[in-house]
N, C-alpha and C positions, 0 to 999 in steps of 0.2 A: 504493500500500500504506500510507505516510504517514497519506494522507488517510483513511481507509478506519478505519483503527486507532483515530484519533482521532474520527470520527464517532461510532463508538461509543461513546465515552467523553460523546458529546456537548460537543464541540469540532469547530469550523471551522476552516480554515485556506486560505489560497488557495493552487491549483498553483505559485508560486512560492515562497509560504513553507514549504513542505511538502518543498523541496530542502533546506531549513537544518540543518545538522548538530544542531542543538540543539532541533528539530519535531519532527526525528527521533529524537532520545533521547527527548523524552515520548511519540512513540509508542508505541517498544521500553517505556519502563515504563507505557502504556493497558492491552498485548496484557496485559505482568503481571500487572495488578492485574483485569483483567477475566477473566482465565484463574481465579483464587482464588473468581470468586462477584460479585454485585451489589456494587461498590465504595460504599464509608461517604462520604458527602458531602464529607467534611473531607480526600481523599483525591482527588477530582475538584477539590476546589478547590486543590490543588496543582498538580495537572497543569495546567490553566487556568492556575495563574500562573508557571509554567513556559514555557506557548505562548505567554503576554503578556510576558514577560520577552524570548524570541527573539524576537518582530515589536517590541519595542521595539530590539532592538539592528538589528533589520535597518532600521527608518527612519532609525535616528541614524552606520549608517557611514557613514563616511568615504568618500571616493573612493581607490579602488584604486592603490595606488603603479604596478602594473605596467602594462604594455599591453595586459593581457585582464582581465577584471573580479576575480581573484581578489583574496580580502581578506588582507591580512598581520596576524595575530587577535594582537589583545592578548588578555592572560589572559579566563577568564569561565568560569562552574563549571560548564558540561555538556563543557568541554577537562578542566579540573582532575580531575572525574570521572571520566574519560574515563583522566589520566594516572595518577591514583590505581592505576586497574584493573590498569593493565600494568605498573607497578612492585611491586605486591602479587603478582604472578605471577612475580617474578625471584626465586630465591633470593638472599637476603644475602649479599653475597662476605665472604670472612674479611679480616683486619685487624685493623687500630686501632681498640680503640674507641672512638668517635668521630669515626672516616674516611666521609665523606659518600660517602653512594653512593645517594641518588636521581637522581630528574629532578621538574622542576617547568615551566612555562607559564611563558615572558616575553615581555616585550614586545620588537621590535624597533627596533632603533637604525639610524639614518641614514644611516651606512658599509654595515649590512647591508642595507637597504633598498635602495642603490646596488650589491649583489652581486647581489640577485636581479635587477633591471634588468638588469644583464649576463646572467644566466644567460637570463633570456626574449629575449632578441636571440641570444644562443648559439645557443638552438633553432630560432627562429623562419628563422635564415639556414641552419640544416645539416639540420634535421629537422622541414618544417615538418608534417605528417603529426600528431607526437607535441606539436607547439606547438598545434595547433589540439585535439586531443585534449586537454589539460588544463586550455585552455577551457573545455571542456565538461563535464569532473569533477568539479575541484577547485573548493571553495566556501571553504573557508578551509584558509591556511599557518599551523601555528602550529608556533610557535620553542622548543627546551626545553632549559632549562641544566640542569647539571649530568652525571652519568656513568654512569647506571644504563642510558639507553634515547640508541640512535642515530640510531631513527624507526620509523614505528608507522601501521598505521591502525585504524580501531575502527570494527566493521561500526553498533555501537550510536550514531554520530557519523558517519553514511557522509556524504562528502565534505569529510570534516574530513582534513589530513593533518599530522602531527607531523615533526621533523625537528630535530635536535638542532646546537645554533648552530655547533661547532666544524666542521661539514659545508661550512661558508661560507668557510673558511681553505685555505691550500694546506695539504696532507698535507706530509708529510716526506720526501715522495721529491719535493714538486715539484708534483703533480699540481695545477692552478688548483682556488681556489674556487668560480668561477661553473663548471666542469667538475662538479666534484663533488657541487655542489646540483643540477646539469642530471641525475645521475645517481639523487641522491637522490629529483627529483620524477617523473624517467620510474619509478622503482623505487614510489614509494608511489603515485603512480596506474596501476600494472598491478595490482596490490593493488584498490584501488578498481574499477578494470573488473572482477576477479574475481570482489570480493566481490557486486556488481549480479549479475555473471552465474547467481551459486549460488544467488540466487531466481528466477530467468528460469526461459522455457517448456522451454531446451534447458541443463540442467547438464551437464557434464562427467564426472559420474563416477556411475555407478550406485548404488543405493540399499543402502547398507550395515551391518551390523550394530557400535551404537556407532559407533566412527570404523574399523572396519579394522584394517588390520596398519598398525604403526610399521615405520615406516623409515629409514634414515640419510638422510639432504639434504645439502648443499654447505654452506648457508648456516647450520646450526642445530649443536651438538653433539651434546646430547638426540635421539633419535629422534622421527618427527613421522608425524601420518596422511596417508592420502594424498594429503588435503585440500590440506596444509601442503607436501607434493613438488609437487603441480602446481602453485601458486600461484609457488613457488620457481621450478619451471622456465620457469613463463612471466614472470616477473620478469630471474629471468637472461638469458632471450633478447631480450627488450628491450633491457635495460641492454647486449648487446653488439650488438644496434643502433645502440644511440646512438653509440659509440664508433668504428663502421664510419662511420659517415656523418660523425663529426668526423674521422677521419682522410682523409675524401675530400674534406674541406673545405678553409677556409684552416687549419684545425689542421697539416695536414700538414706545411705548411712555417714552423709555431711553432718556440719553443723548448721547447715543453709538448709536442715529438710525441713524443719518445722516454717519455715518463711515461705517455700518452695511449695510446701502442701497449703498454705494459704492463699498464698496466689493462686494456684489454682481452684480453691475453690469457688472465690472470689469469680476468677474469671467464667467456670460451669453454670454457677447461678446467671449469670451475663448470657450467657450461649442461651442456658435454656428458656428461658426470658426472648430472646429475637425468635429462636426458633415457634414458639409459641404464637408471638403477634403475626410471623410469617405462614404460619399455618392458616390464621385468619384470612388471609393472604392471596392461600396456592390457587385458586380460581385464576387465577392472571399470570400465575407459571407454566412457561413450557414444559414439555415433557423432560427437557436436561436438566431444568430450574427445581421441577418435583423431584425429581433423583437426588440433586444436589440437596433440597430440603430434606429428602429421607435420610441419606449420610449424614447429616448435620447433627439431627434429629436422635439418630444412633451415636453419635459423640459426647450430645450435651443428655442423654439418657431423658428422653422425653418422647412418647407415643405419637406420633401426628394422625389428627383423625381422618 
């Protein structure tokens, strides 16, 4: 599709540059500018150096800190873009004025670069299933300070994933860091399978007027479509995957179980809770969407009628 987009625009790109989160935003704005009418030259010549600007960073990375190829992304402006968007979409929390409350793209430090290591050995020994799985997703981790966003993915940057640095620290009841980012990366890449799937032959949810009926979520306060309940629900059922299979691990006999068995229950109650409102729901699920709801359903131990 990548490629496709950009042809039109008259641009090339190869199958593999064409995964790059940042090939893929000048596509998302080709479809744009080509949807508007015969694009002005001086507008093709952005995108062009747009597409030159991503195959220059993809010759000049770096080699991969971890053991699967993902990249640990220093700042670069189709993330910043990217971060822009989804803080332009929080409202402003009240305060001081002058109490910071964004998020912005940083680079990663040494210590953190030595937590993700851990976290990919985490998986790779408890769940290797979801280790090889985001092999094959995730194309860049990028780190975000500040307090406005926890993490994020952006279909316009697909295999881009955000993830906000204090995710790297143990929580405050304990729970390990490389725990918590293991949860954070199984959590933004169900995200990422989602979002591929909602262009796929077989979506989930049948063809609806605007987005649907809003509905309460686990994860969300605001009401969400029901785009946003499934994506949730199959989110949460991972995420208490991951946490069955560190408890059948050597976790169980940490000193991180008792935090570890919390979290997860915490997050099963979450799961069975979406899957419940999604059952209310499945009238407007496809046939993959009902499947998907039945596995879920089997995860968060809850009967769907």
């Amino acid at each position: 599709m990548t490629r496709s987009a950009l042809e039109r625009a008259g641009l090339t790109v190869s199958p593999k540059e064409a995964t790059h989160p940042a090939v893929i935003e000048a596509a998302h704005i080709a479809q744009y500018v080509l949807r508007t009418g015969p694009p002005a030259p001086e507008r093709l010549a952005r995108l062009g150096a747009m597409v030159d600007r991503a195959r220059s960073d993809i010759t000049a990375s770096s080699a991969s800190a971890l053991p699967w190829p993902d990249r640990l992304t220093a700042p670069g402006p189709h993330l910043e873009r990217s971060v822009a968007r989804a803080v332009k979409s929080i409202p402003s929390p009240g305060g001081e004025p002058g109490t910071p409350h964004g998020s912005a793209v940083v680079g990663w430090r040494e210590h953190e670069e030595a937590v993700i290591r851990e976290t990919a050995a985490l998986l790779a020994a408890n769940w290797p299933g979801a280790y090889a799985e985001l092999r094959q997703i995730l194309l860049q981790i990028a780190l975000l300070d500040g307090p406005a966003i926890d993490g994020f993915t952006d279909f316009t940057v697909h295999g881009a994933v955000f993830i906000r640095r204090s995710r790297l620290a143990p929580d405050p009841d304990g729970l390990p860091g490389a725990v918590r980012l293991a949860e954070a990366l199984v959590h933004e890449g169900a995200h990422t399978r989602c979002n591929a799937a909602s262009v796929a032959a077989q979506p989930f949810l049948r063809p609806l007027d605007d987005d649907g009926p809003m509905v309460p979520t686990p994860l969300r306060l605001d009401p969400r479509p029901l785009t946003g309940l499934f994506q949730q629900m199959v989110v949460l059922a991972r995420s208490v995957l991951l946490y069955r299979h560190l408890l059948a691990g050597d976790t169980a006999g940490s000193s991180a179980a008792a935090t570890v068995r919390a979290r997860h229950g915490r997050l099963a109650f979450s799961a069975a809770d979406a899957v419940r409102t999604m059952t209310e729901h499945r009238d407007m699920l496809t046939d993959h969407g009902r499947a998907v709801l039945e596995d879920t359903a089997e995860v968060a131990r809850v009967r769907v009628r």
